[in-house]
C-alpha positions in Angstrom: 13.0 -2.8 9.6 12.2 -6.3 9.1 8.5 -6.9 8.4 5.8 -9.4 6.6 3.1 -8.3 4.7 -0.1 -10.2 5.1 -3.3 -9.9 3.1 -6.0 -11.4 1.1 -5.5 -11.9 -2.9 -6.3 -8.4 -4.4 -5.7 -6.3 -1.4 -2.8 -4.5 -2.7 0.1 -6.7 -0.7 2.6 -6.2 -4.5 1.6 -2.7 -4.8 2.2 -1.4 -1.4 5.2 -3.9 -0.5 7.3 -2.0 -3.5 6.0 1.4 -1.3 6.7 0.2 2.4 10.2 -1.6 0.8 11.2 1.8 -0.5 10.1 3.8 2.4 12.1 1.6 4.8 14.8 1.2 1.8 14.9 -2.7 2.3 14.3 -5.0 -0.3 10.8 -6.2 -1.1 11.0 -10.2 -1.3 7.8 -12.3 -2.3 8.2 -16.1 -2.4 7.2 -15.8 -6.1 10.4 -14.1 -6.6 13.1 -16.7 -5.2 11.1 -19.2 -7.0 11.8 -17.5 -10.0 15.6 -16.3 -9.3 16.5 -20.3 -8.1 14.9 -22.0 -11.0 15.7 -19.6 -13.9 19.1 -19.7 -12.0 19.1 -23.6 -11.9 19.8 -23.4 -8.4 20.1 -27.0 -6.7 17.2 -25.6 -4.9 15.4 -24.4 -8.4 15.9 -27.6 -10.0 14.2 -29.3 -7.0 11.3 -27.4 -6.3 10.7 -26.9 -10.5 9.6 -31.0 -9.8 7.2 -30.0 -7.5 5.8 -26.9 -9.8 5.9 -28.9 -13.2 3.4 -31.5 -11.2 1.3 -28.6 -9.7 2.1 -29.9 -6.4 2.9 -27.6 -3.0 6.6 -27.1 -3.1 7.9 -28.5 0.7 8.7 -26.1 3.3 12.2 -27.7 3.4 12.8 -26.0 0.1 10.7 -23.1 0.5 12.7 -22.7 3.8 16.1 -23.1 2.4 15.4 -20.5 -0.6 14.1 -17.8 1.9 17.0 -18.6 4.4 19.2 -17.9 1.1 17.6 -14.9 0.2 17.4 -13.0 3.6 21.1 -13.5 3.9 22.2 -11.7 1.0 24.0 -8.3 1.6 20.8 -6.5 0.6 19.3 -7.6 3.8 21.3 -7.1 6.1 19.7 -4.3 7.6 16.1 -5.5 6.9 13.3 -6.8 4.6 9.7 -7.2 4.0 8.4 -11.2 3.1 5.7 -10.9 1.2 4.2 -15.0 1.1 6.2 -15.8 3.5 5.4 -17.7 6.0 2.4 -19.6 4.8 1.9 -22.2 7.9 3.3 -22.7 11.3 6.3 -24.7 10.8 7.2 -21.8 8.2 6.8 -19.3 11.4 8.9 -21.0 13.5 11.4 -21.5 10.8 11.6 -17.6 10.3 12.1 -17.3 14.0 15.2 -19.0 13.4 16.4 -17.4 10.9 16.2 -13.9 12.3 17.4 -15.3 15.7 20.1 -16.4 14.1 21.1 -12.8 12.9 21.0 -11.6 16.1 17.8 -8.9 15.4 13.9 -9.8 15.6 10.9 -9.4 13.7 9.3 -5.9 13.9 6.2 -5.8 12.9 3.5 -8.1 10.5 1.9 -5.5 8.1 -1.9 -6.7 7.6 -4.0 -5.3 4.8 -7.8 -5.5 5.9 -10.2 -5.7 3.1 -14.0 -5.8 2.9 -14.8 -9.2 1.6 -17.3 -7.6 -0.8 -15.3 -4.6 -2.5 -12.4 -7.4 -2.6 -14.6 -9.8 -4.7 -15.8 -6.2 -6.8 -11.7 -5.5 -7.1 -10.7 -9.1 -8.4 -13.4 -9.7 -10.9 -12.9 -6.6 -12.8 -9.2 -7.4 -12.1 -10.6 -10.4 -14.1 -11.9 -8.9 -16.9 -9.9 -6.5 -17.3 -6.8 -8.8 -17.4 -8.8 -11.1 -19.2 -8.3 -14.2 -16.6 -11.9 -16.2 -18.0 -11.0 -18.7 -14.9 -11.3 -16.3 -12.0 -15.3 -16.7 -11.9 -16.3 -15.5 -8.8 -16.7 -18.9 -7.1 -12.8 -19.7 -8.0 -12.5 -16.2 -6.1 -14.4 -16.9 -3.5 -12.7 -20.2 -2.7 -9.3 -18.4 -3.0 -10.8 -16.1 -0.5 -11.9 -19.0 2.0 -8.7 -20.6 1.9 -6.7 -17.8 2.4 -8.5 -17.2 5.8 -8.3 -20.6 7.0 -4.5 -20.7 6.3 -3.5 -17.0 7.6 -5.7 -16.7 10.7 -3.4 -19.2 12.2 -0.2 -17.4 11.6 -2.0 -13.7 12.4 -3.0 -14.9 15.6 0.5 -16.2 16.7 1.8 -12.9 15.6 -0.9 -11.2 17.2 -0.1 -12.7 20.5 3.4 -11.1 20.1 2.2 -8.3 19.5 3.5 -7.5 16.3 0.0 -7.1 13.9 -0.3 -3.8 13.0 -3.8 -4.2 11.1 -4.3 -1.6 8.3 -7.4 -0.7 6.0 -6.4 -1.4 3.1 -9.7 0.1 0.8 -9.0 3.3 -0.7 -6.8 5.1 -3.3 -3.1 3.9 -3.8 -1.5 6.5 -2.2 -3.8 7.3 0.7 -3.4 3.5 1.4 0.1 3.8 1.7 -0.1 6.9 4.1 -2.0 4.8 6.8 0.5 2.2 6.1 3.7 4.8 6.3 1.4 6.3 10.2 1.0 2.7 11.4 4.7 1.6 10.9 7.0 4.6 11.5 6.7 4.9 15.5 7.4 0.8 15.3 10.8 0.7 17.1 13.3 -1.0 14.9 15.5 -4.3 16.0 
């Protein structure tokens, strides 16, 4: 099965990728992950995009592309993976296109974790306080909120026209969250 996992901050994307990553026994890969593993690796790919990080700046697709490409080539994945922050903007779909073309299989589905906007705002700002983050005030969170719409809506809606969404509510206990996830995704036929 080779998937993405798409949702707002504080929907549960971490929490159930580890779930759906086991269920599928595939690895789990978020971005945040490769960036780790090249920089603390001093990758020539690390080394570059730690530039980028150390001046708070977006890290360029080139890289971002290059570390993915990387990853999703190790033996691990060979028969599949969930992306989790992965792709982030158009050029990053078509990119991933090629990628998968390019191992002969296709994308199977785009795992999307729907959220009430309210109970999200609830869940991150006792997230918040209880992790003591002082800065996520609930305008920071409603701004990460807005920009996460504007940036994903694009991407969903390409993936949508493939028909590969396969929409999911994500409120609701851990485990009963995973169930609608494990019903959605198990008839998906697999490349």
């Amino acid at each position: 099965m080779r998937l993405l996992i798409m949702g707002p901050p504080g929907a549960g994307k971490g929490t159930q990728a580890k779930a759906v990553a086991g269920h599928f026994e595939v690895p789990a890969i978020s971005t945040g992950d490769i960036f780790r593993a090249n920089v603390s690796g001093g990758t020539p790919l690390g080394v570059e995009a730690q530039k980028y990080m150390d001046r708070g700046e977006y890290v360029p697709d080139e890289i971002t592309n290059n570390m993915v490409r990387g990853r999703i080539a190790e033996p691990d994945a060979e028969k599949g993976f969930l992306l989790d922050g992965y792709p982030r903007t158009l050029s990053q779909v078509t990119e991933l296109d090629a990628m998968i073309d390019a191992t002969g299989h296709r994308l199977d589905a785009v795992l999307v974790l729907t959220v009430d906007q309210e109970a999200l705002l609830g869940r991150l700002l006792k997230r918040a306080e209880t992790e003591g983050r002082a800065d996520d005030t609930e305008d920071v969170i409603r701004r990460r909120l807005e920009v996460y719409t504007a940036e994903t809506e694009p991407l969903i809606a390409v993936y949508a026209e493939r028909g590969l969404v396969v929409s999911v509510d994500g409120m609701g206990e851990i485990d009963e969250v995973q169930q609608r996830i494990f019903d959605a995704l198990d008839d998906i036929p697999q490349s």
